[in-house]
C-alpha positions in Angstrom: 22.2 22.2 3.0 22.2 23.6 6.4 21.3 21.8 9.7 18.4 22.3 11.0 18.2 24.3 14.5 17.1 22.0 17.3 15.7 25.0 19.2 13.0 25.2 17.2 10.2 25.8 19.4 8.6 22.6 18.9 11.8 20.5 18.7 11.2 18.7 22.5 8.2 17.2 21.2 9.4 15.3 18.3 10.4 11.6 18.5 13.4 12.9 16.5 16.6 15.5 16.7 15.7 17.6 13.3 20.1 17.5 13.2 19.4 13.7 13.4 17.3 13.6 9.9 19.7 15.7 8.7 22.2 13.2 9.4 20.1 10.5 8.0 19.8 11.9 4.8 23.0 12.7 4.2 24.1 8.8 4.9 21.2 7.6 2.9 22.5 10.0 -0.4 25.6 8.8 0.3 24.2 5.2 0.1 22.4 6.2 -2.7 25.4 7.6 -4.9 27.5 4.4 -4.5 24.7 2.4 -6.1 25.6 0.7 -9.2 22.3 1.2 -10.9 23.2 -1.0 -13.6 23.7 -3.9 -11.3 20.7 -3.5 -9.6 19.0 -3.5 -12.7 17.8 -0.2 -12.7 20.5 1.5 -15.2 17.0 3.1 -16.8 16.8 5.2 -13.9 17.7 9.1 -14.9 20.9 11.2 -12.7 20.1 11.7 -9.2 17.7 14.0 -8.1 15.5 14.1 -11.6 12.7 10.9 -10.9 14.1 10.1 -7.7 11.7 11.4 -5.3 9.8 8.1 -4.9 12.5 6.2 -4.5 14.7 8.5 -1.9 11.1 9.1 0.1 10.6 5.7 0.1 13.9 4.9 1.5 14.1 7.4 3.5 11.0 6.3 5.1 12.1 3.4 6.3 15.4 4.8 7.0 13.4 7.1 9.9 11.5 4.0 10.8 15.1 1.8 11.6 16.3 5.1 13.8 13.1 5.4 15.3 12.3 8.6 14.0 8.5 8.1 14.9 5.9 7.6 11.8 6.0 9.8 9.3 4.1 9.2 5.5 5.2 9.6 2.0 3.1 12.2 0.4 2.2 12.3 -3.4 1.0 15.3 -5.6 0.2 16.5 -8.7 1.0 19.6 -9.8 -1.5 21.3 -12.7 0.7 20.2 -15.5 0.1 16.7 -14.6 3.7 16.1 -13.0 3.7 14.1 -9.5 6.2 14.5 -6.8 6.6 12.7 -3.6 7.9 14.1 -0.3 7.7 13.0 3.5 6.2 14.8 6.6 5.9 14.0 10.4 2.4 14.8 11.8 1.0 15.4 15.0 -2.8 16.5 15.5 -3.6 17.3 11.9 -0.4 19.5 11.5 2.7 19.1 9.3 5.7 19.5 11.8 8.3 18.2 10.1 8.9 17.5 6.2 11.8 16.2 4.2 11.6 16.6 0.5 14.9 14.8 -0.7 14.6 15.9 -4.6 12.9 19.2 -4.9 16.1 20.6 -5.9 15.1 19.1 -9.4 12.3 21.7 -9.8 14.6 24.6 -10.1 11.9 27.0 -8.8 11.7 25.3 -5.6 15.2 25.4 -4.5 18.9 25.0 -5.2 18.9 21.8 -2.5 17.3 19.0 -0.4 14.7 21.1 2.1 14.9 19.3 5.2 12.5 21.4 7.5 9.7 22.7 10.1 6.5 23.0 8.8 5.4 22.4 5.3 7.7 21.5 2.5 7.9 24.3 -0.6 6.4 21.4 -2.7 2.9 21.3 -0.9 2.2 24.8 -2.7 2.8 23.6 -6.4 1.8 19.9 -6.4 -1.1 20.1 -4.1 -4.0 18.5 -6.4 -4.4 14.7 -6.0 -2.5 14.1 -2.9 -1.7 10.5 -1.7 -0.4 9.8 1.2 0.9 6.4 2.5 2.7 5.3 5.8 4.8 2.5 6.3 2.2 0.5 8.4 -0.7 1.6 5.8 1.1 1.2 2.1 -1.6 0.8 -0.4 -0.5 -2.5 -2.6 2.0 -1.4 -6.1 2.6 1.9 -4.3 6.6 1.2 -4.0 7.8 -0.7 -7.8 10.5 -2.1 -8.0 13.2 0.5 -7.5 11.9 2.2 -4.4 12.0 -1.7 -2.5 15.7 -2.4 -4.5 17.2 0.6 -3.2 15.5 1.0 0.4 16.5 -2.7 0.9 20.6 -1.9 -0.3 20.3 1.1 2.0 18.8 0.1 5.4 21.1 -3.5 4.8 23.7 -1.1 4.5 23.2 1.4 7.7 22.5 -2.0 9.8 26.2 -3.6 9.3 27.3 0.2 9.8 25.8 0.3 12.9 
């Protein structure tokens, strides 16, 4: 994955340095591969990034919320097999400005990697029927099970102390 240029044209007006996500994730995978699943109780859970994109937009979430990376919200689709994947975006006025889609890479058609990017991510286009969305402030009750509040607790604890 490639950082993100921060002269995008719209970079000044974002609460955020697009390098600075970037950075985020990466600290937050790192996090996230150091896990022992098993001790956490969630040993069920398949290889990273195949049913991880709750959990990783979940934490993420609230990874961007302890940086102070302004609101963003988790957003949920179905696709017209059925299948749901989540992904985050940072809104202003109705538009997508920023988005962060952590596991698309486990759809093979959408990409070889993490997109971390302006605009919409790749992911809107195939899983666009049914879309939830949910923000940290406005999380609907049993949105986040189990593993999405285990592992976003270990990580933000985690990035704290490092700070």
């Amino acid at each position: 994955m490639s950082a993100v240029p921060s002269s995008l044209p719209f970079a000044d007006n974002l609460p955020f340095e697009p390098d600075a996500v970037v950075t985020a994730h990466e600290a937050t995978l790192k996090l996230v591969s150091r896990l022992n699943l098993a001790q956490l109780e969630l040993g069920w859970m398949y290889p990273y990034p195949r049913g991880w994109c709750s959990v990783m937009s979940y934490t993420l979430l609230h990874v961007f919320d302890q940086r102070g990376f302004g609101p963003w919200r988790i957003v949920n689709g179905q696709d017209t097999l059925g299948n749901r994947h989540d992904w985050l975006e940072f809104m202003r006025d109705g538009d997508v400005l920023f988005s962060v889609d952590a596991t698309q890479h486990q759809f093979s058609k959408l990409g070889s990697g993490p997109f971390i990017g302006h605009g919409c991510c790749p992911a809107k286009a195939r899983f666009h029927i049914d879309v939830r969305t949910a923000t940290l402030e406005r999380m609907p009750t049993g949105w986040a099970k189990r593993a999405e509040i285990v592992v976003a607790d270990e990580v933000t604890t985690a990035l704290a102390q490092d700070s």
